[in-house]
C-alpha positions as MATLAB code, in Angstrom:
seq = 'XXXXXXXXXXXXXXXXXXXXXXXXXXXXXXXXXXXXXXXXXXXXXXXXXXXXXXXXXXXXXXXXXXXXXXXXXXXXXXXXXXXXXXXXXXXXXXXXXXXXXXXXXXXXXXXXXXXXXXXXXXXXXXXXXXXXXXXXXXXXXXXXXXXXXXXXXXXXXXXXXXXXXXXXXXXXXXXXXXXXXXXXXXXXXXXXXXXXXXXXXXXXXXXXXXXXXX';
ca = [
      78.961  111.968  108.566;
      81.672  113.649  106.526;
      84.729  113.996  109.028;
      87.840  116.985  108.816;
      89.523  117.194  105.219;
      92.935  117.324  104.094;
      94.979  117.205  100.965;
      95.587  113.124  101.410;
      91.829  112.445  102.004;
      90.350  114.360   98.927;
      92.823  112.499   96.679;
      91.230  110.655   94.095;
      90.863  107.037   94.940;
      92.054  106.168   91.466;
      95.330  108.029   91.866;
      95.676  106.231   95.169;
      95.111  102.870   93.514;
      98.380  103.549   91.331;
     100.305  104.654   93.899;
      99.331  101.553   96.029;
     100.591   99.602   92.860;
     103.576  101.056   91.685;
     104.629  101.143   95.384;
     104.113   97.731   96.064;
     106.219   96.691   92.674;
     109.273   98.704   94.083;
     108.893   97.247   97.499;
     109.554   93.335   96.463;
     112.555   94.091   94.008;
     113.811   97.385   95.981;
     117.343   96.803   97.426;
     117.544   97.830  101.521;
     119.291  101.094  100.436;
     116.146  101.674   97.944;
     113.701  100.746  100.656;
     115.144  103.345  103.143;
     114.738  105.983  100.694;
     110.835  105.239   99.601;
     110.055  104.946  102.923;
     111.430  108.099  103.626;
     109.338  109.449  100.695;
     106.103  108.359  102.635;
     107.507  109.447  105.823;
     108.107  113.491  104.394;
     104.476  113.127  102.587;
     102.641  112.532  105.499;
     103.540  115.371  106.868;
     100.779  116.685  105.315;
      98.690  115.241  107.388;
     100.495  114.329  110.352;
      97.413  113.039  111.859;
      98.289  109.920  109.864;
     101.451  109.179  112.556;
      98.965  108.280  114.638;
      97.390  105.422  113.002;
     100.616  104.540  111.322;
     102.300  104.004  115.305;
      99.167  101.944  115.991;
      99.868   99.701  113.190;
     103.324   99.398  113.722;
     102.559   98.385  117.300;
     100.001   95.543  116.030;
     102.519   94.042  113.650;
     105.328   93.749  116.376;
     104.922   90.653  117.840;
     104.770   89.257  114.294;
     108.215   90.949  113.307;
     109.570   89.587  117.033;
     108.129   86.130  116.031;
     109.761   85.937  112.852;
     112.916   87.471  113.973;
     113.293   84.121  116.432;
     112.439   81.411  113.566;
     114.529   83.264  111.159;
     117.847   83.346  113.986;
     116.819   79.952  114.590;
     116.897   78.431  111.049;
     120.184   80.150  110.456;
     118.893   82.904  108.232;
     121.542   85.524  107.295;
     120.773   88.931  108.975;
     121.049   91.020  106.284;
     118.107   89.227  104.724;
     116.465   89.463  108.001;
     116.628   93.042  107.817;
     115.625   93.596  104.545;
     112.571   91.600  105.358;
     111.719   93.484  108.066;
     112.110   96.447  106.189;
     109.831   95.453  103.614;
     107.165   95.149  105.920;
     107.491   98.239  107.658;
     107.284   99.620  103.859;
     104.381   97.768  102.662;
     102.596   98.793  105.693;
     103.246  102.566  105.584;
     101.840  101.824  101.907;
      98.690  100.150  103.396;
      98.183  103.274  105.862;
      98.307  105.676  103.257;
      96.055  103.983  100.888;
      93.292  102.816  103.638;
      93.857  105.396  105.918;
      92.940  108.245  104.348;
      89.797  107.197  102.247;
      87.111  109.061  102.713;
      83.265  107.314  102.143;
      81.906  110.018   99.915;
      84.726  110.631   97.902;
      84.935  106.873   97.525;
      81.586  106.901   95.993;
      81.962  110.193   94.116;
      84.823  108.646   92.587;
      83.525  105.408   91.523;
      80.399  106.921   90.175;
      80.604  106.199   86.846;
      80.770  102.690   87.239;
      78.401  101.923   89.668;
      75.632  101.878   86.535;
      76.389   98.408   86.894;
      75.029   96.397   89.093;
      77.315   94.034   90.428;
      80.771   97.090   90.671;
      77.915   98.910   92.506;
      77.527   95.151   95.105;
      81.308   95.744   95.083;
      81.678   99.083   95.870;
      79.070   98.198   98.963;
      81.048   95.664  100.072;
      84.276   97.540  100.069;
      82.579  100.231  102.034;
      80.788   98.306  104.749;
      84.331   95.807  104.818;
      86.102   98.798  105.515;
      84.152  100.250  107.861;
      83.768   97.365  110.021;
      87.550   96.867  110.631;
      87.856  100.558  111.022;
      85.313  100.474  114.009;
      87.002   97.246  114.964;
      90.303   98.814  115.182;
      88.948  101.918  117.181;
      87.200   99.511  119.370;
      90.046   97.619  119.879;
      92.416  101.410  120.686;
      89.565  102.236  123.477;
      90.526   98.705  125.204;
      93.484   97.474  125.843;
      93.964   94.122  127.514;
      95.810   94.328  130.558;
      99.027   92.348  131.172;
      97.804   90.253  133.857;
      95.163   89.005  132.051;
      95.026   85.100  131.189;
      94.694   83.808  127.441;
      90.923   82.935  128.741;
      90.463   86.685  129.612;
      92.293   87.950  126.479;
      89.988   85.476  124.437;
      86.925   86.843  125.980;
      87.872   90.248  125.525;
      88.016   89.572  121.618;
      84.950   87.991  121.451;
      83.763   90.791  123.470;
      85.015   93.203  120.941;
      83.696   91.166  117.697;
      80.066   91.286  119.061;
      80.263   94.978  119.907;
      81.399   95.614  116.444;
      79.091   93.431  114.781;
      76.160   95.234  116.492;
      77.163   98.021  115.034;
      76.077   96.237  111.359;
      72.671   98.617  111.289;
      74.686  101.812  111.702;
      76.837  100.746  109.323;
      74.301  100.293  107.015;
      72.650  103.412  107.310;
      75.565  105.339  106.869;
      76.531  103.815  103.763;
      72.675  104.635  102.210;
      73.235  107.824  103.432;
      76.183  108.414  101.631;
      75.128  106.674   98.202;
      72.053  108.734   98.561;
      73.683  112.580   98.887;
      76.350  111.681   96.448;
      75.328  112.150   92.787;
      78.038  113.225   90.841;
      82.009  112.313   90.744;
      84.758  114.548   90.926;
      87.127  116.766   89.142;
      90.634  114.715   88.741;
      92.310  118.606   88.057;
      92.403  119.584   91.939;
      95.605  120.696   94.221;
      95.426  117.100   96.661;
      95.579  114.766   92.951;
      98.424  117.313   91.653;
     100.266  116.600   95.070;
      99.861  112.914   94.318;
     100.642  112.860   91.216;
     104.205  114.849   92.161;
     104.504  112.618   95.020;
     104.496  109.109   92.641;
     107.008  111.201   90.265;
     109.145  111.351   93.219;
     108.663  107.434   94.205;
     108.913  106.085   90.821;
     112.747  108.607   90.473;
     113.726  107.591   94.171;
     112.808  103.457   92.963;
     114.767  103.544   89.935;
     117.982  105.072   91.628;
];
C-alpha cells in the first residue's frame, strides 16, 4: 500500500545512502559550533516535509532517559561539561540523521531503486531482509505510540506490556510478508536519478558538506 508522497520520500535511496555517510563523517570530527550549524541544515530541510517533526519528537523522547542517564555517570566521573555537551549534541545530530534516512523510505521506491542488483540472488535475500527488518520496527514503534505505559505501573506491568507489544508485532509477520511480495511483484523497473526530490538532495549535501568544512 503506497502511502502520501513528498519530495524527501521519492529521493533516491542511493542519494540518501551518501548523505547518511558524509553526515555521519562530519558528526564525529565536527566541533559544537559545526554541529549546531548541520543540525540546523536538517532542521530547515525538513521543512519540506514537516510531517517528519513528528517522528523526529518521538525519537527524541525515546532517547531521553539515555541522554539523562549518561548525563549522571558523566557528572559523576568528573567529566568536563563542555564535552558533555558536545556529546549530547552529537547524538541529537546523528539521530536527526537516522530520521531522515529511515524515515522517509518508501518500500517501492526501495525496490525500484535497487533493481538492478537484485539479479543476484543473495543482494535480492538482502534487500528482503532490509525490508521486512524495517518494517517490523516501524510497526513496533507505531505499536508502541498507540500505548503508552502509565506511570503507576510496576516494572512487572511495564515488562508485560513489552512482551505484550513484541507478540502483537510479531503476529503481524504474515502481513508483513505479503506486503513485501506485493511490492517486489508490481515493481519492475528502477527509477530516473534526474528528478526535482534527488536535485533537492543533491543541493541539500552541497550545503552540508560547505556548512562541515566551515
Amino acid at each position: 500500500m503506497r502511502t502520501r508522497q513528498n519530495i524527501l520520500a521519492e529521493q533516491s535511496i542511493w542519494l540518501k545512502l551518501i548523505i547518511l555517510v558524509i553526515a555521519f563523517s562530519l558528526g564525529f570530527d565536527a566541533s559544537f559550533r559545526q554541529l549546531i550549524w548541520v543540525s540546523g541544515i536538517f532542521l530547515l530541510y525538513f521543512l519540506i516535509d514537516p510531517e517528519i517533526y513528528i517522528k523526529l519528537w518521538f525519537a527524541l523522547r525515546k532517547i531521553l532517559p539515555f541522554l539523562t542517564g549518561y548525563w549522571i555517570f558523566a557528572t559523576l566521573f568528573g567529566v568536563l561539561f563542555p564535552d558533555m555537551l558536545l556529546f549530547s549534541l552529537q547524538i541529537i545530530y546523528f539521530l536527526l540523521i537516522t530520521v531522515y534516512t529511515l524515515g522517509t523510505v518508501d518500500i517501492e521506491h526501495f525496490i525500484q531503486d535497487t533493481r538492478r542488483i537484485q539479479r543476484y540472488k543473495l543482494v535480492e535475500k538482502l534487500i528482503y531482509l532490509i525490508l521486512a527488518t524495517s518494517l517490523f520496527i516501524r510497526n513496533y514503534f507505531t505499536l508502541l505510540g498507540e500505548r503508552k505505559p502509565n506511570r503507576g505501573d510496576s516494572i512487572s506491568g511495564v515488562m508485560a506490556s513489552f512482551a505484550l507489544l513484541v507478540k502483537e508485532n510479531y503476529a503481524q509477520a504474515l502481513a508483513v510478508e505479503e506486503q513485501i511480495q506485493t511490492s517486489f511483484k508490481q515493481t519492475h523497473q528502477g527509477r530516473d536519478l534526474l528528478s526535482f526530490p534527488n536535485l533537492v538532495a543533491i543541493c541539500f549535501l552541497t550545503v552540508l558538506v560547505l556548512v562541515g568544512a566551515m
